[in-house]
Backbone bond lengths (Angstrom), bond angles and torsions (degrees), N, CA, C in turn:
res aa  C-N    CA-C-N  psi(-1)  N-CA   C-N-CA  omega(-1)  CA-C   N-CA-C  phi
1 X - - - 1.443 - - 1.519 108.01 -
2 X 1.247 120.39 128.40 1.162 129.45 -163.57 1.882 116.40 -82.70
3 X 1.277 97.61 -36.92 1.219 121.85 171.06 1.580 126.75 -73.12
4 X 1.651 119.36 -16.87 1.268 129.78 -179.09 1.441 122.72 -39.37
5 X 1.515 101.10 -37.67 1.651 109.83 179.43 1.259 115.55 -62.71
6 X 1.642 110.13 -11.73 1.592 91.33 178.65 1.627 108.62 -110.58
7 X 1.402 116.02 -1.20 1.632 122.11 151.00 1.303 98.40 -66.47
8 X 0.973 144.01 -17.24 1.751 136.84 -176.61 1.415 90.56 -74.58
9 X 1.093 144.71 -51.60 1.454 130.91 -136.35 1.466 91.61 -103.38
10 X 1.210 146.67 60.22 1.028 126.09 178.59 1.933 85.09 -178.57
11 X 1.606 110.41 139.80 1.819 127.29 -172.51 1.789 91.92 -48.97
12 X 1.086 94.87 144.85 1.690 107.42 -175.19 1.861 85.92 -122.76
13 X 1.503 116.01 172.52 1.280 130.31 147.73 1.429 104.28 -96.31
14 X 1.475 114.76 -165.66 1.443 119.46 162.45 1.136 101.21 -101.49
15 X 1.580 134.78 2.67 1.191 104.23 175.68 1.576 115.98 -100.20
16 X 1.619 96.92 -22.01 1.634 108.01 167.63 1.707 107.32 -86.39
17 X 1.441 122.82 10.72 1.510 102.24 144.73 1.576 107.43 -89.18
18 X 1.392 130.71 -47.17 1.124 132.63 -174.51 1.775 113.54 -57.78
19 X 1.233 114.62 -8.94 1.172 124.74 178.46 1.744 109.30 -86.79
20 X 1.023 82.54 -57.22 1.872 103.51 170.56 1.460 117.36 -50.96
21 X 1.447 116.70 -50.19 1.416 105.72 175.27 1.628 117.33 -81.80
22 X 1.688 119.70 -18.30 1.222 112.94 -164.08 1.659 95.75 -91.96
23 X 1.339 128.15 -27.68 1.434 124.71 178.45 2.146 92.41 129.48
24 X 1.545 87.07 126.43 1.367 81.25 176.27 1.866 125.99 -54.86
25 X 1.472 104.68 159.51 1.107 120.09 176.39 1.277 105.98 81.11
26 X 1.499 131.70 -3.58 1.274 137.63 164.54 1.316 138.64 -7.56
27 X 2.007 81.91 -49.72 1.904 88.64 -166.52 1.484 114.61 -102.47
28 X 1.095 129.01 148.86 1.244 119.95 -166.44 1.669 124.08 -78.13
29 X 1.134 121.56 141.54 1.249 120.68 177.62 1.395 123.06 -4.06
30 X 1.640 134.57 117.95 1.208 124.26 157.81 1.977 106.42 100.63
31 X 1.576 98.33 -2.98 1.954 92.63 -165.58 1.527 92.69 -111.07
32 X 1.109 100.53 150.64 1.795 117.19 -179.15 1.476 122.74 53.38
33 X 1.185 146.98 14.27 0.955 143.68 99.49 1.674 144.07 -19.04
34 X 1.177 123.62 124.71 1.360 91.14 168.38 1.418 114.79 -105.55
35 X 1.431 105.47 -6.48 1.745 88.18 163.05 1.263 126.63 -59.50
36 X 1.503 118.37 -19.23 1.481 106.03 179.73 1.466 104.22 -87.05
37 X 1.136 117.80 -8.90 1.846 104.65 154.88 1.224 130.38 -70.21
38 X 1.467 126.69 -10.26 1.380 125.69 177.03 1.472 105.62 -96.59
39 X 1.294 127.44 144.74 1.420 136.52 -165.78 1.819 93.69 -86.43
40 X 0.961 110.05 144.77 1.745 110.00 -176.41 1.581 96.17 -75.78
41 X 1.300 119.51 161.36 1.581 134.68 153.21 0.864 94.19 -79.18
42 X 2.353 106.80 136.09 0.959 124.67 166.18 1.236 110.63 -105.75
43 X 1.317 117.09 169.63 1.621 119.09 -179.44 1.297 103.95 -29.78
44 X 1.176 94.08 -84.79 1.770 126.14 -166.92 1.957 95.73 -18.33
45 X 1.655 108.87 -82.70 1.228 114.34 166.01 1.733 142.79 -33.38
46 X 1.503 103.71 -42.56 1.447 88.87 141.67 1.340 144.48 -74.71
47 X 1.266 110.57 -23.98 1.741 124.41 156.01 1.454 110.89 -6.13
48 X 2.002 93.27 -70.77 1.358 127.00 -148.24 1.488 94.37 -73.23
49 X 1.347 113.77 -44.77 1.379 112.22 -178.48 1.533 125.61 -81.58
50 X 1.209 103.92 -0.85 1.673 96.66 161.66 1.829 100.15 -98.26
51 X 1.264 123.40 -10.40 1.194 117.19 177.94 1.455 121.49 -54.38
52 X 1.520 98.13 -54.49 1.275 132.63 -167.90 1.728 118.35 -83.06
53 X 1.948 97.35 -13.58 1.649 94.43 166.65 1.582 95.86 -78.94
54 X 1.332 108.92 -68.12 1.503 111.79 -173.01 1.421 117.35 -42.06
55 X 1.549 128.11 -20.72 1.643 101.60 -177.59 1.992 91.19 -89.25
56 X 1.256 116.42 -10.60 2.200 115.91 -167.65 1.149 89.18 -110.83
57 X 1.622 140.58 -2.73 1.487 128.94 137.13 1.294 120.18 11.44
58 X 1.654 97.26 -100.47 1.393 120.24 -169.44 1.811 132.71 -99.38
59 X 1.830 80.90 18.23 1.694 87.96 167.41 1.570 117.12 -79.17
60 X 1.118 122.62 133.73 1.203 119.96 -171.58 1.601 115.38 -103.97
61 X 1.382 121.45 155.24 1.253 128.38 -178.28 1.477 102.48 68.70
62 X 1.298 137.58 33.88 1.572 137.74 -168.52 1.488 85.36 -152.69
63 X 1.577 90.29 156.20 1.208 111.25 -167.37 1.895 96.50 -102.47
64 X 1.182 128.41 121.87 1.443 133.88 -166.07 1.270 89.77 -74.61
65 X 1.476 132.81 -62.15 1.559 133.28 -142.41 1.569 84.27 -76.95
66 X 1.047 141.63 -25.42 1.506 150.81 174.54 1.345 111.90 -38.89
67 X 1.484 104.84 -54.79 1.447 129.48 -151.61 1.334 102.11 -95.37
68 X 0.955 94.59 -60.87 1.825 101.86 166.44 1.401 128.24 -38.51
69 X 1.255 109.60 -40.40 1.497 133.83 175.99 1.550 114.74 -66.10
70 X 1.526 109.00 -39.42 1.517 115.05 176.20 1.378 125.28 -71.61
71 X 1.624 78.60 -40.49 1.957 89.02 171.01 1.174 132.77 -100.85
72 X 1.247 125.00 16.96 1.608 128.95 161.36 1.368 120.97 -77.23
73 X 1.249 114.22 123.57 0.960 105.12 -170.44 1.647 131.35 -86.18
74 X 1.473 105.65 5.48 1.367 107.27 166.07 1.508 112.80 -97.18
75 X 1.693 106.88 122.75 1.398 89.35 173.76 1.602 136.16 -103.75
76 X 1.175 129.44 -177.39 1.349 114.21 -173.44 1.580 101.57 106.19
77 X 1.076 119.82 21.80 1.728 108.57 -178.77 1.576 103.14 -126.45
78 X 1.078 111.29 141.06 1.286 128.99 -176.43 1.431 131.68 -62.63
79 X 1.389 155.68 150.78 1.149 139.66 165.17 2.079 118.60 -37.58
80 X 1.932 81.98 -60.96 1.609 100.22 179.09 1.628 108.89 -50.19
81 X 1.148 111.87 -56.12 1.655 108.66 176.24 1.490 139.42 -44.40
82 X 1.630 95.18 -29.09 1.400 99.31 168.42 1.710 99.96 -98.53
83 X 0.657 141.76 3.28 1.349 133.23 -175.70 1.603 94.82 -94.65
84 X 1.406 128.66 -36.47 1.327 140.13 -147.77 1.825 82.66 -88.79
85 X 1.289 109.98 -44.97 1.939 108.28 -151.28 1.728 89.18 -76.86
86 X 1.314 142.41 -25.82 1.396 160.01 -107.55 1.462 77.99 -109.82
87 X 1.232 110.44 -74.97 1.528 142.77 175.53 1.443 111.98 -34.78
88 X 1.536 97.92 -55.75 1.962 84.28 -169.63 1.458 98.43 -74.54
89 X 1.623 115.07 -27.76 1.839 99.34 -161.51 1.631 97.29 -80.93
């Protein structure tokens, strides 16, 4: 690839170097990424989580993403994640 030197100049992962030297599209579905490590929001679950901003809304002196966090009922999710899903909806 003639052009590689200018993928050089710019933060690589290891999986987009390992991608890069083996020929794109290389890796198989779902590997080196880390979005494919995070489980997507499902309906249902964002539901819950706009439920649960709007009732820890307007508590004051409390930490919402706090509250939110205790009471969801799926667990395994991160601070950043709900702060991140909060945002796009």
């Amino acid at each position: 690839n003639k052009k590689a030197f200018v993928e050089l100049l710019f933060w690589k992962s290891p999986a987009a170097a390992c991608e890069m030297t083996k020929g794109y599209s290389s890796l198989q579905e779902g590997e080196g990424t880390a979005r494919s490590r995070v489980p997507p929001w499902t309906p249902q679950e964002e539901q819950e989580l706009r439920e649960l901003y709007w009732k820890y809304k307007e508590v004051e002196g409390g930490d919402i993403i706090a509250a939110i966090l205790a009471h969801l009922p799926t667990p395994g999710r991160t601070r950043r994640q709900v702060v991140k899903q909060l945002v796009r909806m």
